[in-house]
N, C-alpha and C positions, 0 to 999 in steps of 0.2 A: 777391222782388226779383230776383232771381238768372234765371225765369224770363223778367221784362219784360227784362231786358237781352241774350234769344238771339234773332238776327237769323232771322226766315224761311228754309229751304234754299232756293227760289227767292229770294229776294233774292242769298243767294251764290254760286249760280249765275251770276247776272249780272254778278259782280264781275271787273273785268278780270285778266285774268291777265300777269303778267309772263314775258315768254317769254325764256328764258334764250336769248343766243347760240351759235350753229353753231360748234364749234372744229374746226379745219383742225389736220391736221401736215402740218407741213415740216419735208424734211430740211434741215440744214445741215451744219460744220462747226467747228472752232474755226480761225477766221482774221483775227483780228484785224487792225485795225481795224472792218472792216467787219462780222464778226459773231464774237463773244466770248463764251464760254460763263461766265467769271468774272462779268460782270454780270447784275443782274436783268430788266433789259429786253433782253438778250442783244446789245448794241450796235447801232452806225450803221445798217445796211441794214436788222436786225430792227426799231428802230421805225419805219423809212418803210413795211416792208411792213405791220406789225400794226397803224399809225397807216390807210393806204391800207383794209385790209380791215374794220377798226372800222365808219369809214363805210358801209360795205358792209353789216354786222351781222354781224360774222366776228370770233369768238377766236383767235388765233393762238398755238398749242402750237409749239414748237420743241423738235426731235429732234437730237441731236447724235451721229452717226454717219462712220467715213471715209469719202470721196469715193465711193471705189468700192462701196460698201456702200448709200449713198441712191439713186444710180443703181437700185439691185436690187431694193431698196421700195419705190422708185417702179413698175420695171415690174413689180412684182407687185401694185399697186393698196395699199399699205399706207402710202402718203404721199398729201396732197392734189399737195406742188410741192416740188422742191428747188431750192437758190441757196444763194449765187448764181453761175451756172454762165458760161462763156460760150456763145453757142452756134455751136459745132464742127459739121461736117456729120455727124460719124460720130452727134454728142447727134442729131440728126432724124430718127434711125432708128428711135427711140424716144418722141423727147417733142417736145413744142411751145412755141416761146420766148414769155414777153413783154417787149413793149415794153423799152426800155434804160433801167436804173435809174441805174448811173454810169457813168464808163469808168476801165478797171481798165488797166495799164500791165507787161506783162512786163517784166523786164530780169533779167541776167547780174549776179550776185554773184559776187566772187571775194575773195581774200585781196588785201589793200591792198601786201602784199610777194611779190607776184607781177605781173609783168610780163604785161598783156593788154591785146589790141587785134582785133577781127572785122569784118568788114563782110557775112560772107553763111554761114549754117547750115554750107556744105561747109568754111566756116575750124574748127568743133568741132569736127570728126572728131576728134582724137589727144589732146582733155581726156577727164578723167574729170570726167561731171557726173551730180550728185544728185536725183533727181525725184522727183514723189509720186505713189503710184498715183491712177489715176480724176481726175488733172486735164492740164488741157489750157494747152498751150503757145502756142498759134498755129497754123496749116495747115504752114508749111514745117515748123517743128520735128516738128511733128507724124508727119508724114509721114516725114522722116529716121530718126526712133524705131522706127516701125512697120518699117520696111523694115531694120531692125538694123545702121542704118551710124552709129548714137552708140554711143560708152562710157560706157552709163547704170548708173546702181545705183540702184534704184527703192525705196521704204519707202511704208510706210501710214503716216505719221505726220510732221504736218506740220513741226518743229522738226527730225528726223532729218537732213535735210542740210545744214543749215546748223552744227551740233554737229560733222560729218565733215568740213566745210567749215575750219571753225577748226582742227581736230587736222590738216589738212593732207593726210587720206582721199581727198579731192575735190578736183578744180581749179574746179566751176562749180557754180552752184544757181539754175536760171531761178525767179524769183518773182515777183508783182505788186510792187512798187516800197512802196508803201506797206503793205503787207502785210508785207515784208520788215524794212524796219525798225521797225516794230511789233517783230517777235520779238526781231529783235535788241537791242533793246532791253532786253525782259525775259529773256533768255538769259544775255546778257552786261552785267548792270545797271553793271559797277566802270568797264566798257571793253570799248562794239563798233566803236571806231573801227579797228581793224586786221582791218574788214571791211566793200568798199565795191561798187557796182557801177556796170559800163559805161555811160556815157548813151545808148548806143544801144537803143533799144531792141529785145525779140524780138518782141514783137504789142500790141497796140494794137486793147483793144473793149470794146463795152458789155457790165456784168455781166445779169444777168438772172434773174426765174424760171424754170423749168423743168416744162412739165405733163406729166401724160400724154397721148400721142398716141391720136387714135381713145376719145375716150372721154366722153362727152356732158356728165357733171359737171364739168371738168374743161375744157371747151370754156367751158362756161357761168363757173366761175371766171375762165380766161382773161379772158372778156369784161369780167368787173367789174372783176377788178383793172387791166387797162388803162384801163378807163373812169377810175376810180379813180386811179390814176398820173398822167393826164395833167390833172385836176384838182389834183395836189399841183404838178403842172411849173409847173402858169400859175401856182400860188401864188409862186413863187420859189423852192421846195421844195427839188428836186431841183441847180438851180444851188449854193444854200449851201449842200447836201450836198458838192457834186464840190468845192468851194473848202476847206470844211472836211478832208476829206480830203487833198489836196494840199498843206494847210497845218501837218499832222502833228496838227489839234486836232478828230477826229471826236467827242471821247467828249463833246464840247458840243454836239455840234447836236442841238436838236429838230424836228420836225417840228411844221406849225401844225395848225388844226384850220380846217375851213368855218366853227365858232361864232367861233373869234378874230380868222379874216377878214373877218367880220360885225361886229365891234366896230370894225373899222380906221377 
């Protein structure tokens, strides 16, 4: 009996095989809203990128290293893409942006019992402000940094200024806006209102992936996931993302899929 029921070895030869997906790393960080290592789906930006590259037939691994640290993975070939980055001229030296996922909003934190008002980079000069290594501010600020005319005190760790912020260490902490109040929030759960920031803002751009530069897989990525991206945009995708975010309620948004736009 036992023999009638063993199939042919050419018969299971023929039998399809299920090919397991390609998994990608990407670096990121812990930056809440946008990407949050305390969830399972690693937050907002992580499911549009892993929902975008799915389609594509792409697993997406996420790596959660500092800022300046995936930069260094990246150019040693040990990431597929890091995000979400902006892209800065000095980032083009090295890697290759895609397409704009949201647009991410610097602004100035300061103590709510501190008197502050700017209108142009050369007004910081004479604050002590808070940064984080390997992220990027804007071109002017940028540039101010580099040429050592701020009073920075720089940390790998993205809650570090804003903690030095409160004790009164610091007079500024440029952040994404929404990113900011994310922390503050879980920093100071009792009470972060006696910590607010300028409506002005310091830069204003779209977040993005980050590939490597010169490097043919990786070109080829690029390709899908923009192809890819701007299929999720025409869905409505990416708009109820940006609203979502602005609205302080990212950890709701899903992403749709091509099979559920196909039911619409």
């Amino acid at each position: 009996m036992l023999a009638s029921l063993t199939l042919p070895v050419w018969l299971l030869l023929l039998a399809p095989v299920q090919a397991e997906p390609q998994t990608l790393r990407i670096g990121t960080g812990d930056w809440a809203p946008y990407v949050d290592q305390q969830r399972a789906d690693g937050g907002a930006l992580a499911r549009l990128v892993s929902a975008v590259f799915a389609e594509a037939g792409y697993r997406v691994e996420y790596i959660f290293h500092p800022w300046d640290r995936n930069v260094l993975m990246l150019q040693q070939g040990q990431l597929s893409a890091i995000m979400p980055y902006s892209c800065s001229p000095s980032r083009l030296n090295y890697g290759v942006c895609s397409d704009p996922l949201v647009r991410g909003e610097v602004v100035l934190f300061h103590r709510v019992d501190q008197a502050f008002d700017w209108q142009k980079v050369d007004d910081l000069f004479n604050y002590r402000i808070g940064t984080t290594l390997g992220y990027s501010y804007g071109p002017e600020f940028d540039e101010a940094l580099a040429g050592g005319r701020l009073m920075v005190q720089q940390s790998g760790k993205e809650d570090t200024s804003f903690r030095l912020l409160e004790l009164g260490r610091i007079d500024l902490h440029p952040q994404d806006r929404a990113v900011g109040y994310a922390m503050l929030r879980q920093l100071f759960p009792k009470d972060a209102s006696h910590i607010t920031h300028h409506p002005r803002y310091l830069n204003k751009e779209p977040l993005r992936l980050l590939f490597r530069k010169d490097d043919a897989e990786a070109a080829e990525l690029l390709r899908l996931f923009n192809a890819g991206l701007q299929a999720f945009a025409k869905r409505g995708d990416l708009e109820r993302l940006q609203q979502a975010l602005n609205s302080g309620n990212a950890d709701s948004w899903q992403p749709s899929t091509s099979h559920h736009v196909a039911q619409d």
